[in-house]
Backbone as a ProteinNet text record, in pm:
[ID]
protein_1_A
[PRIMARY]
XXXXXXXXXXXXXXXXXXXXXXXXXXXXXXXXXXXXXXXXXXXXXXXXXXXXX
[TERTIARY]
83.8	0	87.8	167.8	248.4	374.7	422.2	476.2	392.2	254.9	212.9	199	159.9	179.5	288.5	396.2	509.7	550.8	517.7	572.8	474.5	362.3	222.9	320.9	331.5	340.3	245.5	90.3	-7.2	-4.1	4.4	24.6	-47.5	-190	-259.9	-215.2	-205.6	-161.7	-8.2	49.1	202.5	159.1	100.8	6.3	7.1	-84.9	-143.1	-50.1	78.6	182.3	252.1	302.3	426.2	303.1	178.4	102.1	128.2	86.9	125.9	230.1	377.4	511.6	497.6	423.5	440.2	384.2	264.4	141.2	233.5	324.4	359.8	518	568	679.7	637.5	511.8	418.6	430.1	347.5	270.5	462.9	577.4	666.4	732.9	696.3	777.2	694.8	605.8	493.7	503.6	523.7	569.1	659.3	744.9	915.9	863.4	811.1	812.4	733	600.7	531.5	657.3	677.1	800.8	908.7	944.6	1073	1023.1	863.3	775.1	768	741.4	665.2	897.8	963.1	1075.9	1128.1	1106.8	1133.3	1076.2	925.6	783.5	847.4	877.1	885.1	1017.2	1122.1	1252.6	1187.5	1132.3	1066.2	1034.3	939.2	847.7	911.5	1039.7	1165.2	1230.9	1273.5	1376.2	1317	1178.9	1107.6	1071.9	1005.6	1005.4	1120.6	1224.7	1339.1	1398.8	1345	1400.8	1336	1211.1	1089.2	1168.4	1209.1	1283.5	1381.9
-119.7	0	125.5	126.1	309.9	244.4	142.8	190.7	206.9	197.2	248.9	410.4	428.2	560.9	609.2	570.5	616	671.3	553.8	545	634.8	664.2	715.7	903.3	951.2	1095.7	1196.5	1151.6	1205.6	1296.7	1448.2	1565.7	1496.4	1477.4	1432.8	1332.4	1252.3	1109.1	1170.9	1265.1	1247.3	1336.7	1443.3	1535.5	1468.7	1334.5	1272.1	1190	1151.9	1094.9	1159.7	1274.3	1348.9	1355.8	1412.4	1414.7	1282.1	1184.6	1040.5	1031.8	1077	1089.3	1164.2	1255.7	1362.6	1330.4	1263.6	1231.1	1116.8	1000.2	939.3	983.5	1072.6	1182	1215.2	1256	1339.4	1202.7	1109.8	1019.7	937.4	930.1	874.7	999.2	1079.2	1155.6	1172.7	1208.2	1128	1045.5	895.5	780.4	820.3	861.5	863.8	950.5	1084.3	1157.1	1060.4	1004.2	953.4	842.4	764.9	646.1	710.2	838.4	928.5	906.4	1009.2	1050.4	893.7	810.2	728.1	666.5	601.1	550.2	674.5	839.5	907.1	897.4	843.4	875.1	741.1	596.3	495.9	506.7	535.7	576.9	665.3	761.9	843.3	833.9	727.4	615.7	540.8	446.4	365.3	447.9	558.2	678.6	662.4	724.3	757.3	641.5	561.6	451.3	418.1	350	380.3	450.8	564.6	664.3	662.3	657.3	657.3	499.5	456.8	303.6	327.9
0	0	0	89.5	99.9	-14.5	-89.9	-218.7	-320.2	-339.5	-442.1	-449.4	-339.7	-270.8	-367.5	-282	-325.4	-434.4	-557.4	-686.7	-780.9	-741.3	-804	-823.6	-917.1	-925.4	-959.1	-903.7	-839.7	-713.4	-740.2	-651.5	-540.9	-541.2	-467	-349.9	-387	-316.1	-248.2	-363.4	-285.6	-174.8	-157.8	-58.3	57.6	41.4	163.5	198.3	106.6	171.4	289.3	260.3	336.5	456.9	468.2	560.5	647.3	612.4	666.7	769.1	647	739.7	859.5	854.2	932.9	1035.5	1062.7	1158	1226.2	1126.5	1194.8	1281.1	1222	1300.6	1402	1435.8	1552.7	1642.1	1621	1659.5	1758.6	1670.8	1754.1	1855.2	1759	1909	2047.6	2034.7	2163.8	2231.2	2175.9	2236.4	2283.3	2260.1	2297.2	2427.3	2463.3	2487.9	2674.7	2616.6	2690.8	2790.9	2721.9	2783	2823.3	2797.9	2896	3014	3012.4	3142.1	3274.1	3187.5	3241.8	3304.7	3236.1	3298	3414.5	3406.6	3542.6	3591.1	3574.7	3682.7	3803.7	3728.7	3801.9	3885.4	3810.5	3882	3985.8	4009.4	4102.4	4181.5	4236.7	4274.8	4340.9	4318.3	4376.9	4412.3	4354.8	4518.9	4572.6	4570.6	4700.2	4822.9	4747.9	4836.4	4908.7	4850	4895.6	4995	4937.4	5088.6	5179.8	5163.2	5288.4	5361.5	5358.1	5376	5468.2
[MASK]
+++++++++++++++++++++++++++++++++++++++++++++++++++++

């Protein structure tokens, strides 16, 4: 499906391609962003406990 995309030199389609890239550019940096949050949240969580210890 995304090499027909690809190969098609239809303004159109190539349009909704780079859109694609982009949503999915968005969409990982989020993840990334979310799983930073979440590995300091838990590290966080084990100091603390820890220290309360």
């Amino acid at each position: 499906m995304r090499f027909s995309l690809w190969r098609s030199s239809d303004p159109k389609s190539r349009r909704k391609l780079t859109m694609l890239k982009q949503l999915i550019a968005i969409s990982d940096v989020v993840t990334f962003a979310l799983a930073a949050i979440n590995v300091n949240f838990s590290l966080y969580v084990a100091y603390s406990i820890s220290f309360i210890k």
